[in-house]
N, CA, C and O atoms as CSV, one atom per row, in Angstrom:
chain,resi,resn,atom,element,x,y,z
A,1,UNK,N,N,10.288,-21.776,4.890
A,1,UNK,CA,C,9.766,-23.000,5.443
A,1,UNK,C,C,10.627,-23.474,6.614
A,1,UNK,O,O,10.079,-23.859,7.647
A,2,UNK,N,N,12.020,-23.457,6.483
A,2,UNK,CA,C,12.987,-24.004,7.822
A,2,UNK,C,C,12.986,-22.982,8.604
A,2,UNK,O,O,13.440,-23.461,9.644
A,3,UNK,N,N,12.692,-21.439,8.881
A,3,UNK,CA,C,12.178,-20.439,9.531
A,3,UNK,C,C,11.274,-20.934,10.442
A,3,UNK,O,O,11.423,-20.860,11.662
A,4,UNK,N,N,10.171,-21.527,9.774
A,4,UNK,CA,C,9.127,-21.665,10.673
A,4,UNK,C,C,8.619,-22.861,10.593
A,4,UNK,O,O,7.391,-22.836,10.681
A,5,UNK,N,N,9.140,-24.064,10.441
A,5,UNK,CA,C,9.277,-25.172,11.097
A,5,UNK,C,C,7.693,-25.632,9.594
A,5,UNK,O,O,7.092,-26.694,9.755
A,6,UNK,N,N,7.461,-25.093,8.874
A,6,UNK,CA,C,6.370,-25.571,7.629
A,6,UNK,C,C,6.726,-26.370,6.807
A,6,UNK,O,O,7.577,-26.123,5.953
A,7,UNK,N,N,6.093,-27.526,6.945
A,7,UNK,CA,C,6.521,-28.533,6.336
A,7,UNK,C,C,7.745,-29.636,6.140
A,7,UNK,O,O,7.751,-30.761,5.640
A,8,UNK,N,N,8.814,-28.796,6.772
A,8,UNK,CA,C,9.748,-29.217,7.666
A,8,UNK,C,C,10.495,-28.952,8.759
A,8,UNK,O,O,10.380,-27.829,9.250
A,9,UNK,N,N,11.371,-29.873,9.343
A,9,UNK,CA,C,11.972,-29.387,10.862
A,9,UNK,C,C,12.668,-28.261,11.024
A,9,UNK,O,O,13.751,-28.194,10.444
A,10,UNK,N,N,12.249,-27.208,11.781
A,10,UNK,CA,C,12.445,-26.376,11.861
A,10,UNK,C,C,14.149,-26.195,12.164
A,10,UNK,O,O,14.698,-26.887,13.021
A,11,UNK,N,N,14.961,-25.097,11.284
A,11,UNK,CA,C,16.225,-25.173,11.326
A,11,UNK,C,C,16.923,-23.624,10.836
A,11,UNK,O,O,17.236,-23.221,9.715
A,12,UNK,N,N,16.972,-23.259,11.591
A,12,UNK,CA,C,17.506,-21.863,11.566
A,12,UNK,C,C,18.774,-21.474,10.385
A,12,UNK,O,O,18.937,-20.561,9.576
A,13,UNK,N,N,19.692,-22.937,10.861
A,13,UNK,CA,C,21.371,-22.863,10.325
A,13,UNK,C,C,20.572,-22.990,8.234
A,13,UNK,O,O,20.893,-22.146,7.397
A,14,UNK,N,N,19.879,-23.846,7.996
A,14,UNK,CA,C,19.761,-24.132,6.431
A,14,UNK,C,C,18.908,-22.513,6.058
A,14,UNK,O,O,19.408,-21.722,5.259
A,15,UNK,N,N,17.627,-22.237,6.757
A,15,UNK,CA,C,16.751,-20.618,7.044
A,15,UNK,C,C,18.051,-19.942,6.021
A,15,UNK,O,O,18.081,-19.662,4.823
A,16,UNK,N,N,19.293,-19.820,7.366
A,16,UNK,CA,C,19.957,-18.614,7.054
A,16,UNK,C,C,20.589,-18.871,5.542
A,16,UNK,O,O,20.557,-18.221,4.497
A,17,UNK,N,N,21.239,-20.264,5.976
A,17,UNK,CA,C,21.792,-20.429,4.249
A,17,UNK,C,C,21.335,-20.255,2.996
A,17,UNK,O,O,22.007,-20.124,1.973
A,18,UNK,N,N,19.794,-20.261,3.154
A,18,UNK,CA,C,18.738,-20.164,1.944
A,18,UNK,C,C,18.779,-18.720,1.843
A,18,UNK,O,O,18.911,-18.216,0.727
A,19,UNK,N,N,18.702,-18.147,2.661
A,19,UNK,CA,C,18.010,-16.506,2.560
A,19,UNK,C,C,19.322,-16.115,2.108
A,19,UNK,O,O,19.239,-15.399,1.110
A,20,UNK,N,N,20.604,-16.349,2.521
A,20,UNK,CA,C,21.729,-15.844,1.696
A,20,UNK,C,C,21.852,-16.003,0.537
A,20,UNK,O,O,21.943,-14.952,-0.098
A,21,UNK,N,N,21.899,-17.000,-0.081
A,21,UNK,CA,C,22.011,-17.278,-0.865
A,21,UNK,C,C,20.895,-16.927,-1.873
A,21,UNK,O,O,20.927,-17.405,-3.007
A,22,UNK,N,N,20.215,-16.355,-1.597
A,22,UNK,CA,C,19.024,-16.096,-2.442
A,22,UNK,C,C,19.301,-13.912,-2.719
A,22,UNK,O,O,19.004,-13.074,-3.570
A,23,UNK,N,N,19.986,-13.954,-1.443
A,23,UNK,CA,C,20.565,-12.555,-1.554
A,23,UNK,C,C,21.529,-12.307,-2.141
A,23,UNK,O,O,21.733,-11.210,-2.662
A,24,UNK,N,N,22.129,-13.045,-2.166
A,24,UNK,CA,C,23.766,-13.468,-3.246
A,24,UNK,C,C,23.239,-12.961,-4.213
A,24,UNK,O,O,23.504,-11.864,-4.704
A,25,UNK,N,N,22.192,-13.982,-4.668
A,25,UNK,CA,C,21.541,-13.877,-6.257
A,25,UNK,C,C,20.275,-12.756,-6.774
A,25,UNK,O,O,19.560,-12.829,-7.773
A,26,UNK,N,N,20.311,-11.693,-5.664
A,26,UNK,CA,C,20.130,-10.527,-5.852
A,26,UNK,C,C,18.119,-10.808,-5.682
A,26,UNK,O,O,17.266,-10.098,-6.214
A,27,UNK,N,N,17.947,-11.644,-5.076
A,27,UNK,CA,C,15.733,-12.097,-4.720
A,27,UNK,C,C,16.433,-11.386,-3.423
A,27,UNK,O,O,17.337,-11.537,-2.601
A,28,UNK,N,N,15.023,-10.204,-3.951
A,28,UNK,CA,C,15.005,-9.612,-2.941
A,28,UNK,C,C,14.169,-10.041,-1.597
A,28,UNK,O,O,14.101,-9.200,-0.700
A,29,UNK,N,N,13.561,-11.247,-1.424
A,29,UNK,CA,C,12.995,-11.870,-0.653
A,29,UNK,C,C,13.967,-12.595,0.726
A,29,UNK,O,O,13.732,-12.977,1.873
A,30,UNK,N,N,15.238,-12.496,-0.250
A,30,UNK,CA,C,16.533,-13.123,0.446
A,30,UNK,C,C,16.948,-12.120,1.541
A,30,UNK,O,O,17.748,-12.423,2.427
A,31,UNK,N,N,16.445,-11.078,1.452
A,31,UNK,CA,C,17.017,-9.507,1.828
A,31,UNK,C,C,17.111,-9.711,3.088
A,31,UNK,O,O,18.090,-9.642,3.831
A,32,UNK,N,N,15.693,-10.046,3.354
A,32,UNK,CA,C,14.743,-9.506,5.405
A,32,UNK,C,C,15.985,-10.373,6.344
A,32,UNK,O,O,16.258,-9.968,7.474
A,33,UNK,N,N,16.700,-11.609,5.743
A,33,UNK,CA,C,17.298,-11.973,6.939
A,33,UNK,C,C,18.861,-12.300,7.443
A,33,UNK,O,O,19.437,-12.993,8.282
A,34,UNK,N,N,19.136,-11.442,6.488
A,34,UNK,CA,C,20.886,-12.088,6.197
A,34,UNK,C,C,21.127,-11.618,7.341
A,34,UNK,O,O,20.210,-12.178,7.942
A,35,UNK,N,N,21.631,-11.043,8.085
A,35,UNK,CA,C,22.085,-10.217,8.617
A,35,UNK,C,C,22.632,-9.000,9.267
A,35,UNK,O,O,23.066,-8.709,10.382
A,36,UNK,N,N,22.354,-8.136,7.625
A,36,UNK,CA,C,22.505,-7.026,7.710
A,36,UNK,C,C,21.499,-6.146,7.487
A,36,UNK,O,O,21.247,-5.707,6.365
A,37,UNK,N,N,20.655,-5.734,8.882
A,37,UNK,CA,C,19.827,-5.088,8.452
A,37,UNK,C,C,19.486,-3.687,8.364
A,37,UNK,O,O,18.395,-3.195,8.652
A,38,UNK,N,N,20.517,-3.086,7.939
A,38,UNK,CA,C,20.234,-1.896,7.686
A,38,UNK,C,C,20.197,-1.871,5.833
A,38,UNK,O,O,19.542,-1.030,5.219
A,39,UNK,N,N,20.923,-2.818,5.239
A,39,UNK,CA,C,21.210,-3.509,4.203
A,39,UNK,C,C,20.147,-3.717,3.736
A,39,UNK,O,O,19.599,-3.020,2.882
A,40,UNK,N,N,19.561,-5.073,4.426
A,40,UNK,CA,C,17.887,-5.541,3.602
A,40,UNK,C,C,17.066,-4.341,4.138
A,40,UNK,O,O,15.987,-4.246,3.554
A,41,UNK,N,N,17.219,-3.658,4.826
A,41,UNK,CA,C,15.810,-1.918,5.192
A,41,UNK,C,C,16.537,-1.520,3.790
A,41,UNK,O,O,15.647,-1.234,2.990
A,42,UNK,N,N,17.470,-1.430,3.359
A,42,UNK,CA,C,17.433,0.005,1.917
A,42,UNK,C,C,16.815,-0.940,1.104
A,42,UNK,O,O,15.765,-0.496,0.640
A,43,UNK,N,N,17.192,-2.597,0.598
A,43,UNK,CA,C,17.053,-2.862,-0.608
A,43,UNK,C,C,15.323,-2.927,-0.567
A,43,UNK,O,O,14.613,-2.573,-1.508
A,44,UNK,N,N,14.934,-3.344,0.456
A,44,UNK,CA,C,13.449,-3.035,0.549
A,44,UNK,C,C,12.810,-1.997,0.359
A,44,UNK,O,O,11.987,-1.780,-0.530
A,45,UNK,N,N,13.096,-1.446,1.027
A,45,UNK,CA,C,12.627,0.258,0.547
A,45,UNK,C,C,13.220,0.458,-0.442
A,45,UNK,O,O,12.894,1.629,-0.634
A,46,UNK,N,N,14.007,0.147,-1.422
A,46,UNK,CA,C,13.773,0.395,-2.666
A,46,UNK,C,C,12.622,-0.159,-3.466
A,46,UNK,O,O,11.849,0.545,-4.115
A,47,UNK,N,N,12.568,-1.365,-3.380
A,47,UNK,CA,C,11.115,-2.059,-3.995
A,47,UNK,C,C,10.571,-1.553,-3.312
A,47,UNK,O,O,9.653,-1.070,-3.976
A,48,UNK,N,N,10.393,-1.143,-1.882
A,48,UNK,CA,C,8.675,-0.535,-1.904
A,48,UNK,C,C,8.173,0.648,-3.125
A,48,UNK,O,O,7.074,0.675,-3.679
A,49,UNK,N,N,9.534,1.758,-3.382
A,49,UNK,CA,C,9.260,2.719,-3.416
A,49,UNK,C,C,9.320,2.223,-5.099
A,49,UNK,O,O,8.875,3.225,-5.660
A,50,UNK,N,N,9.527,1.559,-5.810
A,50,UNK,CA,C,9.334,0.873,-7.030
A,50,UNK,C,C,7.626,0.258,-6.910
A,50,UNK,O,O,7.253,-0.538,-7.772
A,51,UNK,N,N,6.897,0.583,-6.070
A,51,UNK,CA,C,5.367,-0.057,-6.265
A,51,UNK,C,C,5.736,-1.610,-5.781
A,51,UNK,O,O,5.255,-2.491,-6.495
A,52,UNK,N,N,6.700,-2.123,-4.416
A,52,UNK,CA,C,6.056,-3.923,-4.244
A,52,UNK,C,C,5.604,-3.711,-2.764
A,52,UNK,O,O,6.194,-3.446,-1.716
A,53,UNK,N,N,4.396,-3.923,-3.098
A,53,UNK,CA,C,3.675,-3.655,-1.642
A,53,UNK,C,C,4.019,-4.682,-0.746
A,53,UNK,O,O,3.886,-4.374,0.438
A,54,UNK,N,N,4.495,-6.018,-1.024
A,54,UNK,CA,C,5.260,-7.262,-0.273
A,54,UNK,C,C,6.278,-6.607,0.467
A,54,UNK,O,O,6.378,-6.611,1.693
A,55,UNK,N,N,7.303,-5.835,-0.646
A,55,UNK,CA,C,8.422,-5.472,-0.204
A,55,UNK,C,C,8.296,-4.221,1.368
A,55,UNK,O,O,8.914,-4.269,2.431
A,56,UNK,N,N,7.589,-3.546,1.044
A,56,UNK,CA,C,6.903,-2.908,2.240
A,56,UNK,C,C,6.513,-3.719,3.399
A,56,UNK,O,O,7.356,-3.436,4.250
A,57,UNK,N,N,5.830,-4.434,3.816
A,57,UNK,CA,C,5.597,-5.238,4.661
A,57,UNK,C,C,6.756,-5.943,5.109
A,57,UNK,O,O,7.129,-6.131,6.267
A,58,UNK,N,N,7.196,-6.252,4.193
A,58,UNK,CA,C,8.275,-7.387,4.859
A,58,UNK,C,C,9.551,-5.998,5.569
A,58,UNK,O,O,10.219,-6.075,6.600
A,59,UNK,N,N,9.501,-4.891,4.584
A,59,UNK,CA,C,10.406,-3.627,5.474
A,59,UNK,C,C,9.891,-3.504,6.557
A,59,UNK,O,O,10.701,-3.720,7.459
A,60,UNK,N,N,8.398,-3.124,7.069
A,60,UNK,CA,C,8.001,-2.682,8.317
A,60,UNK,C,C,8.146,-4.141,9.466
A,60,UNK,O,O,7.870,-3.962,10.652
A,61,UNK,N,N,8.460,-5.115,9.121
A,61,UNK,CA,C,8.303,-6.217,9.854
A,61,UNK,C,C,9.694,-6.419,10.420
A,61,UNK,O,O,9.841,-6.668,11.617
A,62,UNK,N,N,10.614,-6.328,9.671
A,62,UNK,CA,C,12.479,-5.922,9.370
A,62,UNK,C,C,12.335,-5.175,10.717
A,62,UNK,O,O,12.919,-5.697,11.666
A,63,UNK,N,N,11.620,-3.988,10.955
A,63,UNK,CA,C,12.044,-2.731,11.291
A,63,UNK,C,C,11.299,-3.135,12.694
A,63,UNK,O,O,11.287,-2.353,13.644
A,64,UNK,N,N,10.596,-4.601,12.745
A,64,UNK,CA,C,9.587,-4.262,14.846
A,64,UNK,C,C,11.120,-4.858,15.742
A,64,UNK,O,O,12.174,-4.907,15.106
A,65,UNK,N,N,11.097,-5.128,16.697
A,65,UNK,CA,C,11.947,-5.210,17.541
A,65,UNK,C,C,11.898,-6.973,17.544
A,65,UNK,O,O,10.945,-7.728,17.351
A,66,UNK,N,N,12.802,-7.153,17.733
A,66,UNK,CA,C,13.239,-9.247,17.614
A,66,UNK,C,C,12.983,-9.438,19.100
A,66,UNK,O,O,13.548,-8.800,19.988
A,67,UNK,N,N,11.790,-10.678,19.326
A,67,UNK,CA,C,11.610,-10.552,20.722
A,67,UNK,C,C,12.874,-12.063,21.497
A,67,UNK,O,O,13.296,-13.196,21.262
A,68,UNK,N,N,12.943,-10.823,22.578
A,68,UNK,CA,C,14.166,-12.394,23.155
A,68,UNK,C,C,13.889,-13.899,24.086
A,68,UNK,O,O,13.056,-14.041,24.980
A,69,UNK,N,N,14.587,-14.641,23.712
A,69,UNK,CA,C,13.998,-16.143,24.017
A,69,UNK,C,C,14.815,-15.936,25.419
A,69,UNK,O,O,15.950,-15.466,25.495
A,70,UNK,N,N,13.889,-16.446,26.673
A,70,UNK,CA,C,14.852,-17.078,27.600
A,70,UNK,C,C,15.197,-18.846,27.275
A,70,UNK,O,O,14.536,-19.668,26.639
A,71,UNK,N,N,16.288,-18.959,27.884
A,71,UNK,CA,C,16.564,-20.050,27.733
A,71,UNK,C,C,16.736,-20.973,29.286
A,71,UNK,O,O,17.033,-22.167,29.264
């Protein structure tokens, strides 16, 4: 939701803190944005390859190119 500004003001700094912390605690949902993504690509592709078709998607999405903001 602070990712993408849903339902509240959009905020990158709390985004990241949530998704860590959710990776801490081993949700693999936490995975796609910590930082390390070669990290959240394995743990994903492990659930894909465990049958989570989520987990797939959210790997191939991991894996498009981050487009850059001018400022």
């Amino acid at each position: 939701m602070y990712y993408k500004g849903r339902g509240v003001c959009h905020d990158l700094r709390e985004a990241f803190r949530l998704k860590t912390l959710a990776a801490e605690t081993k949700f693999r949902l936490g995975a796609e944005n910590v930082g390390d993504y070669v990290q959240a690509h394995k743990w994903l592709n492990l659930s894909t390859a465990q049958g989570d078709k989520e987990a797939g998607t959210l790997r191939d999405e991991l894996a498009k190119p981050i487009p850059r903001i001018r400022l």
